[in-house]
PDB file of the backbone (N, CA, C, O) and the ligand in Angstrom, with CONECT records:
HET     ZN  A 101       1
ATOM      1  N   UNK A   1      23.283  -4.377 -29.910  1.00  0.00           N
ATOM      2  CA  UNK A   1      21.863  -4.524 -30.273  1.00  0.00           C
ATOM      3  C   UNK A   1      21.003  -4.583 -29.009  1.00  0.00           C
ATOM      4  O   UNK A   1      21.347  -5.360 -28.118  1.00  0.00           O
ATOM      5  N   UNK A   2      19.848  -3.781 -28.851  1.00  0.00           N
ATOM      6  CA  UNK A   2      18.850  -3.801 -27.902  1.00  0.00           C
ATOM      7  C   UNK A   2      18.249  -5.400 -27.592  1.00  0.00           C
ATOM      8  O   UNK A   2      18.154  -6.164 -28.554  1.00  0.00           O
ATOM      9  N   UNK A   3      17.919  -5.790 -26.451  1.00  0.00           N
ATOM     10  CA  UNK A   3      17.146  -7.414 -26.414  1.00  0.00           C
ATOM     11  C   UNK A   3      15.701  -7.190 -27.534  1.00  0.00           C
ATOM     12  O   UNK A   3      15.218  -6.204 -28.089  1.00  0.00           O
ATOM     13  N   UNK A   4      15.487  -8.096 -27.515  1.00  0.00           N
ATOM     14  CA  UNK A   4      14.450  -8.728 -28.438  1.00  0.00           C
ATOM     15  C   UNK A   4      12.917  -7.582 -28.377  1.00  0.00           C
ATOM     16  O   UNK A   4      12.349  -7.611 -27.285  1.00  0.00           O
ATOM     17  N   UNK A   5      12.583  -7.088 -28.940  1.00  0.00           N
ATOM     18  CA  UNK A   5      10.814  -6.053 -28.494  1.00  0.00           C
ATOM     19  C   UNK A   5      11.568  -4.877 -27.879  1.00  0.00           C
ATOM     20  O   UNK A   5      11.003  -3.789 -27.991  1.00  0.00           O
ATOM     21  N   UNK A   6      12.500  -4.895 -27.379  1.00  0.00           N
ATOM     22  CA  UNK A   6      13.147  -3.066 -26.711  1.00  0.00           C
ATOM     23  C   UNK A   6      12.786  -2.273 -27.894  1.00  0.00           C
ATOM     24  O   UNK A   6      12.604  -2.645 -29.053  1.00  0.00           O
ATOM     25  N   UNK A   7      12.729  -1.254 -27.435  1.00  0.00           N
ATOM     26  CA  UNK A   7      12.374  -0.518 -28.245  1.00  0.00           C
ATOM     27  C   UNK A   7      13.174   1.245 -27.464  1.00  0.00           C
ATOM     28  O   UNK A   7      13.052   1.374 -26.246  1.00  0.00           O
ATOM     29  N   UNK A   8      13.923   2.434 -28.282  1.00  0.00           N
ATOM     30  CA  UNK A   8      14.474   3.463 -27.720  1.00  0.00           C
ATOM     31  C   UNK A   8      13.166   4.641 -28.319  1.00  0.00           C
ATOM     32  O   UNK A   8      12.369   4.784 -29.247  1.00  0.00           O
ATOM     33  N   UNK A   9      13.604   5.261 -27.127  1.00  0.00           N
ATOM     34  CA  UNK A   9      12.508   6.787 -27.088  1.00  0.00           C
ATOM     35  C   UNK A   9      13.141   7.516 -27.719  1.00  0.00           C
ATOM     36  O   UNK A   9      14.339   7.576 -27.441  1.00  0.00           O
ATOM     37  N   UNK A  10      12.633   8.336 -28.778  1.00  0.00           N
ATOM     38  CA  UNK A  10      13.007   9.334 -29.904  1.00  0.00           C
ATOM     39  C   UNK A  10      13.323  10.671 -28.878  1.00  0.00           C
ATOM     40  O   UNK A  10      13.577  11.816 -29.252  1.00  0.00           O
ATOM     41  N   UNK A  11      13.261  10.334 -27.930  1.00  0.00           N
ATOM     42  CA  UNK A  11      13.749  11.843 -27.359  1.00  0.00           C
ATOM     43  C   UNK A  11      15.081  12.025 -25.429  1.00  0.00           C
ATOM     44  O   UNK A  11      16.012  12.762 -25.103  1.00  0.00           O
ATOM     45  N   UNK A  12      14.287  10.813 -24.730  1.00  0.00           N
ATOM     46  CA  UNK A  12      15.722  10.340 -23.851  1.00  0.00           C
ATOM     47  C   UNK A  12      16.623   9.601 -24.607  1.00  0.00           C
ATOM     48  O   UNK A  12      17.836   9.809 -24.613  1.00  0.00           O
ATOM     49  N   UNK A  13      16.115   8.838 -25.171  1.00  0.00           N
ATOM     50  CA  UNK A  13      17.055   7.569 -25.641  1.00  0.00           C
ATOM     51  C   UNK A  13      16.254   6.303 -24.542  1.00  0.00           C
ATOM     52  O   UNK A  13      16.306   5.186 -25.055  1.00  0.00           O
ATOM     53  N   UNK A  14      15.794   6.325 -23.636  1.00  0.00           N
ATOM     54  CA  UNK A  14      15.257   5.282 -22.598  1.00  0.00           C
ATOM     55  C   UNK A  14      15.057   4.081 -23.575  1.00  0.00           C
ATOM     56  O   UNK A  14      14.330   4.337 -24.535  1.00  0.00           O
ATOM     57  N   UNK A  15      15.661   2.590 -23.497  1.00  0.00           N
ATOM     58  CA  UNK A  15      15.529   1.659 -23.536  1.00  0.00           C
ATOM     59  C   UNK A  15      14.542   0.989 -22.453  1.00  0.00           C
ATOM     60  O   UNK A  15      14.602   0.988 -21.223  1.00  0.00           O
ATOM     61  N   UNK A  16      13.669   0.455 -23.292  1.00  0.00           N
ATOM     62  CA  UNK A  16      12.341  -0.389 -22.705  1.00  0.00           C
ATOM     63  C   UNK A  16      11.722  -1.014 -23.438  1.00  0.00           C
ATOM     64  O   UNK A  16      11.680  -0.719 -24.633  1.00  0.00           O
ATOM     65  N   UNK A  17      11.058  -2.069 -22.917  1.00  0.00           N
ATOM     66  CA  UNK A  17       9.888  -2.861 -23.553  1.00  0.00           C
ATOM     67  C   UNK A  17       9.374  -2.220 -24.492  1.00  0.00           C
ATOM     68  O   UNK A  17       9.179  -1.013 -24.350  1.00  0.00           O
ATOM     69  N   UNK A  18       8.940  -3.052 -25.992  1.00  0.00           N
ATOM     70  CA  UNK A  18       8.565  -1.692 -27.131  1.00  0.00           C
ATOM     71  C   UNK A  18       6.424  -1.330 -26.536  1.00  0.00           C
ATOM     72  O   UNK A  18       5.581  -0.523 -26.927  1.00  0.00           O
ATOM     73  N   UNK A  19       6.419  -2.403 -25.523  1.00  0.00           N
ATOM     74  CA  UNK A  19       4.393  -1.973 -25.188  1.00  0.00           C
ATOM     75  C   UNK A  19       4.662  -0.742 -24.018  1.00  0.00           C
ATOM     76  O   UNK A  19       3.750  -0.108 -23.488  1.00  0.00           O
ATOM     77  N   UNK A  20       6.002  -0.569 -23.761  1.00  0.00           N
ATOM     78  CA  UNK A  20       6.041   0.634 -22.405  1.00  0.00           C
ATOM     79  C   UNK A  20       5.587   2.238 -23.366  1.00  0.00           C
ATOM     80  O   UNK A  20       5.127   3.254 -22.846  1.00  0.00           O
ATOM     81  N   UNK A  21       5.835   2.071 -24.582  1.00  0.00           N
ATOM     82  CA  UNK A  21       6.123   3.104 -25.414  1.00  0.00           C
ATOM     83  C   UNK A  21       4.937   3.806 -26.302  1.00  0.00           C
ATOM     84  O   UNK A  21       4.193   3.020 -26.887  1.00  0.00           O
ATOM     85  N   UNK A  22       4.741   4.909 -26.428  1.00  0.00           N
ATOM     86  CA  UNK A  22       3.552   5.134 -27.590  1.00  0.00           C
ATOM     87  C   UNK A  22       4.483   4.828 -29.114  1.00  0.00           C
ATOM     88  O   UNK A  22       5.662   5.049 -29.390  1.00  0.00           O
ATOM     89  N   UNK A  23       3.519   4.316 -29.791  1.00  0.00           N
ATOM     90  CA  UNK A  23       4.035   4.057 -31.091  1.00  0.00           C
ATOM     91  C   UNK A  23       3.551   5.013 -32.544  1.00  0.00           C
ATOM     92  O   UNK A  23       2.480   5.096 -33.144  1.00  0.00           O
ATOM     93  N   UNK A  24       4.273   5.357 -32.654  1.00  0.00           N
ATOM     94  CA  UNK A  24       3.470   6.034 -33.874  1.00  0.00           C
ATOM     95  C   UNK A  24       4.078   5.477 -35.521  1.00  0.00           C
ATOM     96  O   UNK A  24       5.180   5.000 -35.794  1.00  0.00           O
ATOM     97  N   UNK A  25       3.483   5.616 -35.977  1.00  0.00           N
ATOM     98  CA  UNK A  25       3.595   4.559 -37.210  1.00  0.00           C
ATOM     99  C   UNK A  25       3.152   5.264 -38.828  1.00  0.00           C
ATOM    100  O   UNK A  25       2.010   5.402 -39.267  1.00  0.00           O
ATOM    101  N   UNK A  26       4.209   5.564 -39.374  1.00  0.00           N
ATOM    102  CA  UNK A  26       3.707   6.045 -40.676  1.00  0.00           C
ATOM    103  C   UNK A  26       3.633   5.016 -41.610  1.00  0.00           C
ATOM    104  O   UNK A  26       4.617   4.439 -42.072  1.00  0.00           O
ATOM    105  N   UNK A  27       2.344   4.757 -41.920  1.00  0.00           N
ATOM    106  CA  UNK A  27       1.835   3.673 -42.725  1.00  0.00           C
ATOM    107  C   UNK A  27       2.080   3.298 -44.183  1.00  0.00           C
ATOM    108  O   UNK A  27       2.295   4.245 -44.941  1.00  0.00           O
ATOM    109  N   UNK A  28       2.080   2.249 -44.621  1.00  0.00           N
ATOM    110  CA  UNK A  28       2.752   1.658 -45.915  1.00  0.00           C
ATOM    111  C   UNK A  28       1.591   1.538 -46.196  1.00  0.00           C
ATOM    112  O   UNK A  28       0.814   1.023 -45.392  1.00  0.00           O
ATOM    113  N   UNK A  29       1.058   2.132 -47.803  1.00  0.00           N
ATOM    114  CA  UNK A  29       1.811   3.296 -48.486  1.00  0.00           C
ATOM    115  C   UNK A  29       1.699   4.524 -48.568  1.00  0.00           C
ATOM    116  O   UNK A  29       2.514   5.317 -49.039  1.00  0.00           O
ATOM    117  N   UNK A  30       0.478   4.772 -48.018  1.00  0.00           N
ATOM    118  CA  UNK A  30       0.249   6.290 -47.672  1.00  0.00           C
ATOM    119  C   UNK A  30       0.360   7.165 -47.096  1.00  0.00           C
ATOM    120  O   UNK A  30      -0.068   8.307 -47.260  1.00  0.00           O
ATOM    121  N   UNK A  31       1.098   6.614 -46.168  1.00  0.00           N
ATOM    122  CA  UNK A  31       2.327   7.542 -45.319  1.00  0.00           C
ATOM    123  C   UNK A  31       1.328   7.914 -44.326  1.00  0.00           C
ATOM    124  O   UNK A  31       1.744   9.050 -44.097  1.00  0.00           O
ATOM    125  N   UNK A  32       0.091   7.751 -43.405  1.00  0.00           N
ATOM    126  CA  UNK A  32      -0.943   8.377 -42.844  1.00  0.00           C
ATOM    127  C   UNK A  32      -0.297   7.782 -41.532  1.00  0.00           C
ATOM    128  O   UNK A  32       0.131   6.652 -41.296  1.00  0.00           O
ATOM    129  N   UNK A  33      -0.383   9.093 -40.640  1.00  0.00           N
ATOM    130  CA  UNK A  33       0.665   8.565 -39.766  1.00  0.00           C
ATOM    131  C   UNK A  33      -0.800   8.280 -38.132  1.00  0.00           C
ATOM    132  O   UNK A  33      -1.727   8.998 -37.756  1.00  0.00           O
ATOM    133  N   UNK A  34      -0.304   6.967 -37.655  1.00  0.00           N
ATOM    134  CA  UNK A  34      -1.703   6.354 -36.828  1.00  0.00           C
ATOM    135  C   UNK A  34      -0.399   6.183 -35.079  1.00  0.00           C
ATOM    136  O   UNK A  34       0.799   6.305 -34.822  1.00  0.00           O
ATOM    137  N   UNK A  35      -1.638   5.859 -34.393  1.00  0.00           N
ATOM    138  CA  UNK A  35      -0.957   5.651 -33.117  1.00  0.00           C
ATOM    139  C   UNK A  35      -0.937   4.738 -32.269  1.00  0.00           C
ATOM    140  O   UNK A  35      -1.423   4.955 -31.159  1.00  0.00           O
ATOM    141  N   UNK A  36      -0.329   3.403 -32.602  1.00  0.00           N
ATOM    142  CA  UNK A  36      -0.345   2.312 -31.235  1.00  0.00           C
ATOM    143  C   UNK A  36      -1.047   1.573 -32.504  1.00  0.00           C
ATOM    144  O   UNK A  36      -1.741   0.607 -32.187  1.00  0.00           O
ATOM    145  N   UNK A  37      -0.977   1.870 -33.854  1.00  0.00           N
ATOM    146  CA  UNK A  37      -2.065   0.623 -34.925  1.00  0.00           C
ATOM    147  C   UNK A  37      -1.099   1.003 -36.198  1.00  0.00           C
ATOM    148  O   UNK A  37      -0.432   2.031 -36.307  1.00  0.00           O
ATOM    149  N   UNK A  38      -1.187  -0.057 -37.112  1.00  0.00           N
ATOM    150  CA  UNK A  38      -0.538   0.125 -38.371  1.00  0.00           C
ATOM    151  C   UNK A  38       0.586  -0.393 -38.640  1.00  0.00           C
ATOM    152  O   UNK A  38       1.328  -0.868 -37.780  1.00  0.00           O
ATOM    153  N   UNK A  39       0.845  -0.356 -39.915  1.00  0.00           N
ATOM    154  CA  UNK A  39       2.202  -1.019 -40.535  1.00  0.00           C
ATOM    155  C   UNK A  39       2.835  -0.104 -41.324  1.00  0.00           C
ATOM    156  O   UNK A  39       2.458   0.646 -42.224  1.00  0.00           O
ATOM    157  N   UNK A  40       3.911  -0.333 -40.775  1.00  0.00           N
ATOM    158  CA  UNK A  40       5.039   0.933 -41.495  1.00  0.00           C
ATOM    159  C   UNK A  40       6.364   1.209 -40.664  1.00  0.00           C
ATOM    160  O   UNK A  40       6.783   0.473 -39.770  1.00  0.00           O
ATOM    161  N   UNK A  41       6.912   2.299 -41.068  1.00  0.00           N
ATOM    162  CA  UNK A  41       8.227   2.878 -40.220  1.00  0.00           C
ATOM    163  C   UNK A  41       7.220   3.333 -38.714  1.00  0.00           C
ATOM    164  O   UNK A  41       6.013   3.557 -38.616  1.00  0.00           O
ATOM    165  N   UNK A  42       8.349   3.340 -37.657  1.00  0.00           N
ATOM    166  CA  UNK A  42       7.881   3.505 -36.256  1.00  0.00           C
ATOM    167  C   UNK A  42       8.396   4.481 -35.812  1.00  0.00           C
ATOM    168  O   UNK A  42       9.273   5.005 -36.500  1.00  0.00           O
ATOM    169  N   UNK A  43       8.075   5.023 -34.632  1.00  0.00           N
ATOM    170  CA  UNK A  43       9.136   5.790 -34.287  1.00  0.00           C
ATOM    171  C   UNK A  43       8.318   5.680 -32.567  1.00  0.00           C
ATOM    172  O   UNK A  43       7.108   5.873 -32.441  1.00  0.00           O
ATOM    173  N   UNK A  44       9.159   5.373 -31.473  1.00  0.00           N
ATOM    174  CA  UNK A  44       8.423   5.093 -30.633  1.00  0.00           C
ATOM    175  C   UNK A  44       9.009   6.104 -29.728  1.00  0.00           C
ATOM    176  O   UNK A  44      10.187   6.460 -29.726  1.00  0.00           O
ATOM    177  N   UNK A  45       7.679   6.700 -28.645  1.00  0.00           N
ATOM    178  CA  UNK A  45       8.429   7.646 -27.552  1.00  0.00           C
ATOM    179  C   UNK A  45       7.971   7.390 -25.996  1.00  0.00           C
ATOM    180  O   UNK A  45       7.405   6.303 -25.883  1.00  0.00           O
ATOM    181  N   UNK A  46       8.064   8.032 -24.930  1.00  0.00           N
ATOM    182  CA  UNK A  46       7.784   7.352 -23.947  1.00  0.00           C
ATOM    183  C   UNK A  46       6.296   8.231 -23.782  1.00  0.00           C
ATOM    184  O   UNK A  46       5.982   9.199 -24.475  1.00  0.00           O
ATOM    185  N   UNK A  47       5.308   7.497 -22.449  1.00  0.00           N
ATOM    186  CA  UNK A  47       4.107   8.471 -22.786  1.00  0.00           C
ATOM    187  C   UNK A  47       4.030   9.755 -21.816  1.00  0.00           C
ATOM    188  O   UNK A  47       3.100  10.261 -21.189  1.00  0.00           O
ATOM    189  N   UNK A  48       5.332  10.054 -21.947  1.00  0.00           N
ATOM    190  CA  UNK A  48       5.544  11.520 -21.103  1.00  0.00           C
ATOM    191  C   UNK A  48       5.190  12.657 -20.896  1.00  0.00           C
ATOM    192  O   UNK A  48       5.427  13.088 -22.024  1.00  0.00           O
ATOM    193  N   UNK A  49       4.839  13.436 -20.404  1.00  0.00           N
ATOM    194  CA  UNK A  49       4.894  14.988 -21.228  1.00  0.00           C
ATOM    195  C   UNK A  49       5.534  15.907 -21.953  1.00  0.00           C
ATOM    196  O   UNK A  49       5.413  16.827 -22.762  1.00  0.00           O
ATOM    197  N   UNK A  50       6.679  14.902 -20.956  1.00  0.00           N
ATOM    198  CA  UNK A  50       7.937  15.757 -21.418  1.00  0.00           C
ATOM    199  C   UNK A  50       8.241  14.908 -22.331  1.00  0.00           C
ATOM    200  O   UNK A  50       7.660  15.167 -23.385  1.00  0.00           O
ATOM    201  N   UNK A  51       9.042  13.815 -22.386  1.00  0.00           N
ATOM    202  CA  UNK A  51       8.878  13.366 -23.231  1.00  0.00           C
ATOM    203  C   UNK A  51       8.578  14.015 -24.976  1.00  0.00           C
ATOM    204  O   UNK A  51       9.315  14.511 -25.829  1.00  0.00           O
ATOM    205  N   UNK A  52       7.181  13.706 -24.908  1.00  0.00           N
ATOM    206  CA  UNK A  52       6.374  14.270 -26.256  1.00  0.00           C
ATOM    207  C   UNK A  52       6.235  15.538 -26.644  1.00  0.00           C
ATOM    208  O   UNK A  52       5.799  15.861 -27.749  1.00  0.00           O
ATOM    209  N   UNK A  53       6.744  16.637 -25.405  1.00  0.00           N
ATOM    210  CA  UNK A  53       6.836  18.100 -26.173  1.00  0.00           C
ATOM    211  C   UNK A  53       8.420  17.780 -26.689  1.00  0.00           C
ATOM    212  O   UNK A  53       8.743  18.160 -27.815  1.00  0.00           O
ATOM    213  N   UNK A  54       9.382  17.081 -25.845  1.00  0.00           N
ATOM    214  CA  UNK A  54      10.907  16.950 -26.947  1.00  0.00           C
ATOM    215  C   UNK A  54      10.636  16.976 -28.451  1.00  0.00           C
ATOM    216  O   UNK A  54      10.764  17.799 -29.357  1.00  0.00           O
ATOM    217  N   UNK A  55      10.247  15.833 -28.334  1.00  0.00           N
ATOM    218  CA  UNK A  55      10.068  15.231 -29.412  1.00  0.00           C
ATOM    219  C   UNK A  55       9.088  16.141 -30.762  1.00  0.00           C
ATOM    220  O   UNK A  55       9.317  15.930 -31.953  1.00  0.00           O
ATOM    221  N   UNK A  56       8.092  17.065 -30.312  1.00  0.00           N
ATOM    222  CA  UNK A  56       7.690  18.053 -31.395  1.00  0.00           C
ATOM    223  C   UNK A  56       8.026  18.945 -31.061  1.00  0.00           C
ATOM    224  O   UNK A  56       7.169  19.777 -31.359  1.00  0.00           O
ATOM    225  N   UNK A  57       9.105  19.553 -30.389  1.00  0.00           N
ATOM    226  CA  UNK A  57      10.067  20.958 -30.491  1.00  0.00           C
ATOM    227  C   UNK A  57      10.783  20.466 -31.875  1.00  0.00           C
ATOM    228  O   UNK A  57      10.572  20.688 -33.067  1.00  0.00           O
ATOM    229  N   UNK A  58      12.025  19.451 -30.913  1.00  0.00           N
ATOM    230  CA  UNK A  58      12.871  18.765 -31.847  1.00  0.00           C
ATOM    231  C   UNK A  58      12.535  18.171 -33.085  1.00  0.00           C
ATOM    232  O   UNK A  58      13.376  17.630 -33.803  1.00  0.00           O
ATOM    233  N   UNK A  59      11.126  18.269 -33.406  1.00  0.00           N
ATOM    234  CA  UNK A  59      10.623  17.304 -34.705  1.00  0.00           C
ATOM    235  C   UNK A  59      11.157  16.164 -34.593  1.00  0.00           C
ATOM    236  O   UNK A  59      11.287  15.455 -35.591  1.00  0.00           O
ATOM    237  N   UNK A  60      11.441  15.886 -33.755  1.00  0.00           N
ATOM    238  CA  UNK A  60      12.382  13.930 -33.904  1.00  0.00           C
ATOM    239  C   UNK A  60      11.573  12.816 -34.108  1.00  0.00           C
ATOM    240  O   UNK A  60      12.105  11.707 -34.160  1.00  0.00           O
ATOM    241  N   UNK A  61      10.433  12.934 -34.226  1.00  0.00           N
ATOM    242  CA  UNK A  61       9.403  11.822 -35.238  1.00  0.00           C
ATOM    243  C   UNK A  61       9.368  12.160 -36.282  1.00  0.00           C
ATOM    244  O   UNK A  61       9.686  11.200 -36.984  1.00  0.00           O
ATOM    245  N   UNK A  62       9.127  13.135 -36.956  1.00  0.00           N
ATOM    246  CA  UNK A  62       8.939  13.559 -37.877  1.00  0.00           C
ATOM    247  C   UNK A  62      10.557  13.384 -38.872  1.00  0.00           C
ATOM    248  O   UNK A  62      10.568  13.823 -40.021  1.00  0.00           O
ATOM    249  N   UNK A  63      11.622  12.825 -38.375  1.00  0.00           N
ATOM    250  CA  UNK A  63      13.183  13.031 -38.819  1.00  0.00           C
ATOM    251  C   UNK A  63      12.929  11.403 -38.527  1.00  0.00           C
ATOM    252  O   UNK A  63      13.235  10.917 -39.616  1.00  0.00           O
ATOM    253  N   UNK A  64      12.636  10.566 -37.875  1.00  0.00           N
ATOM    254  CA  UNK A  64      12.817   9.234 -37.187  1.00  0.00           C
ATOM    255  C   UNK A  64      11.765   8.717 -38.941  1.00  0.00           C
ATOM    256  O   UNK A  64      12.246   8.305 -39.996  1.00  0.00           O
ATOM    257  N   UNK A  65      10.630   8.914 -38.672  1.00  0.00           N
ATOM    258  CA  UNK A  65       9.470   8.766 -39.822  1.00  0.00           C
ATOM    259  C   UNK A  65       9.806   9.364 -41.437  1.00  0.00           C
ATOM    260  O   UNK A  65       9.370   9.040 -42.541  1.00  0.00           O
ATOM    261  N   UNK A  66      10.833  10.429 -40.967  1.00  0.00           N
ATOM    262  CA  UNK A  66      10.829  11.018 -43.004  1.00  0.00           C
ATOM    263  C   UNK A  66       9.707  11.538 -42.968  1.00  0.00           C
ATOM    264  O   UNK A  66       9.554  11.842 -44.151  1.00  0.00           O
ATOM    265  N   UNK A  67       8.825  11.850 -42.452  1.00  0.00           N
ATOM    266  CA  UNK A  67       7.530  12.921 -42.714  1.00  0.00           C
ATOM    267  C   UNK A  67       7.122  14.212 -42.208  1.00  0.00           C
ATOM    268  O   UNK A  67       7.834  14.882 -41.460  1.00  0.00           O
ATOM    269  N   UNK A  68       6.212  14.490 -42.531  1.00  0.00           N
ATOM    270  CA  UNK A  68       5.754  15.873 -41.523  1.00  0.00           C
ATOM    271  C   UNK A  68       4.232  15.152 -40.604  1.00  0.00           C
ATOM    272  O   UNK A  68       3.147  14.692 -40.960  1.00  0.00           O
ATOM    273  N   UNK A  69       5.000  15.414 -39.157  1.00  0.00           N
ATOM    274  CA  UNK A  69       3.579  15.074 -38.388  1.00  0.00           C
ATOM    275  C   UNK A  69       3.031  16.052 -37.945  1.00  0.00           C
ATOM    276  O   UNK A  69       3.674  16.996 -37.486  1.00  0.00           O
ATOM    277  N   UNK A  70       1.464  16.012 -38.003  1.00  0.00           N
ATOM    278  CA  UNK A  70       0.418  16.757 -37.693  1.00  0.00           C
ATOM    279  C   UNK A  70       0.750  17.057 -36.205  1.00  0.00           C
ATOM    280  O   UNK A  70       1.175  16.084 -35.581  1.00  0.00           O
ATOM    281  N   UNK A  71       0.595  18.632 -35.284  1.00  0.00           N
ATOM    282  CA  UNK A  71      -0.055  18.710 -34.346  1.00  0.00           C
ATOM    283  C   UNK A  71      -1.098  17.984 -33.081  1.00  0.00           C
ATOM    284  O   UNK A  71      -1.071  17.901 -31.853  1.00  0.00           O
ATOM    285  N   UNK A  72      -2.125  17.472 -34.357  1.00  0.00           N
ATOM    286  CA  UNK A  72      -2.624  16.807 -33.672  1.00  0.00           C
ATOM    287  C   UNK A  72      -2.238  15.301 -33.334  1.00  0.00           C
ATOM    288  O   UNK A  72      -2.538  14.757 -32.271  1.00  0.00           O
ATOM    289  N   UNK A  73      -1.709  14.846 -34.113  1.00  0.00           N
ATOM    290  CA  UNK A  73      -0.795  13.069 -33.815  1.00  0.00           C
ATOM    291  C   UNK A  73       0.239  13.930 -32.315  1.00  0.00           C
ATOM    292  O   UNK A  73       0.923  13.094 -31.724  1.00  0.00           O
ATOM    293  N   UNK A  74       0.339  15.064 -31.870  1.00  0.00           N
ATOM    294  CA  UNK A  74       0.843  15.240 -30.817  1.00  0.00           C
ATOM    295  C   UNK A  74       0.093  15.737 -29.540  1.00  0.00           C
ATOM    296  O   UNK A  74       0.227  15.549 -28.331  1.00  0.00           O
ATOM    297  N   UNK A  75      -0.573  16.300 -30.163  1.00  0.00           N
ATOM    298  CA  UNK A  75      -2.402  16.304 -29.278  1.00  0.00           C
ATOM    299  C   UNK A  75      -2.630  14.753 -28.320  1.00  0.00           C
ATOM    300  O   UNK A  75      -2.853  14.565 -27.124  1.00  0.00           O
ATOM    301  N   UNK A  76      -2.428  13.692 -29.642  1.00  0.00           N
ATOM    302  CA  UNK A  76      -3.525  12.588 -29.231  1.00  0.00           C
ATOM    303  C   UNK A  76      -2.401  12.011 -28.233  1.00  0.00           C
ATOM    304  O   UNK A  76      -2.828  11.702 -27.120  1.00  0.00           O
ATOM    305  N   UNK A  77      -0.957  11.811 -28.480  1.00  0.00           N
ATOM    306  CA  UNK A  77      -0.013  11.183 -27.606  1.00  0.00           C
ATOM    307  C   UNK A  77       0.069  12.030 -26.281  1.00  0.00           C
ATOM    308  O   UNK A  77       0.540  11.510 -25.269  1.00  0.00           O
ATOM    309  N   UNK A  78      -0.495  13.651 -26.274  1.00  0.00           N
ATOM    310  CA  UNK A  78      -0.443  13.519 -25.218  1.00  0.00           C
ATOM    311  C   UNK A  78      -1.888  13.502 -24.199  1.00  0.00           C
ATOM    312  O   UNK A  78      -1.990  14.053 -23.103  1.00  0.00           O
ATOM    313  N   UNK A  79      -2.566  12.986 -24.663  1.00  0.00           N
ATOM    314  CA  UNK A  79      -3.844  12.242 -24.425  1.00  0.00           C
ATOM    315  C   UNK A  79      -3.688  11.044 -23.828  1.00  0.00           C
ATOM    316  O   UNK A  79      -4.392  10.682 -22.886  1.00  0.00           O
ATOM    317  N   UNK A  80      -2.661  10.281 -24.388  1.00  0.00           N
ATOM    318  CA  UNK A  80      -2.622   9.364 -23.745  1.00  0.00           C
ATOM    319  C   UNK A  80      -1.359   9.126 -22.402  1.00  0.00           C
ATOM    320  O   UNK A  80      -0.762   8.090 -22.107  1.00  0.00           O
ATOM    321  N   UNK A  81      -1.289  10.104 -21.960  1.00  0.00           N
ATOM    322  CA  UNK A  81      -0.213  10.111 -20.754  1.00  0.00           C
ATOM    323  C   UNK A  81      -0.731   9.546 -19.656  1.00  0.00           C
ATOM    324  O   UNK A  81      -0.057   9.460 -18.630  1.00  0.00           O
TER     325      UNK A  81
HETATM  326 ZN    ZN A 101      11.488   9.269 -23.355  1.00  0.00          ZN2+
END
């Protein structure tokens, strides 16, 4: 088991603090998927570039979440690099 708040990147695997991480969050119950806000399933990645193109080649939020994420929820993460 990871220590306590670790949190793994949907695309190295990098173990870290879960505030090192962008969070994306498909929300209970409407599934509206938000970034760094909300309650729901998580799926956290690092705020990379690389990073975040893995992760929407691979769809691996979108497989981590059970949903389909928008383009732009990959727009805004990488906004925040
Ligand atoms: Zn990463």
């Amino acid at each position: 088991m990871p220590p306590k708040n670790y949190r793994r990147c949907v695309s190295c695997g990098l173990l870290a603090p879960k505030n090192y991480f962008s969070q994306v969050v498909r929300n209970f119950p409407h599934h509206q998927i938000t970034i760094n806000e909300g309650m729901g399933r998580s799926a956290y990645v690092c705020p990379t570039l690389e990073c975040i193109t893995i992760a929407q080649k691979k769809k691996r939020l979108g497989r981590t979440l059970r949903t389909s994420v928008d383009p732009e929820i990959y727009d805004q993460l990488k906004s925040r690099c």
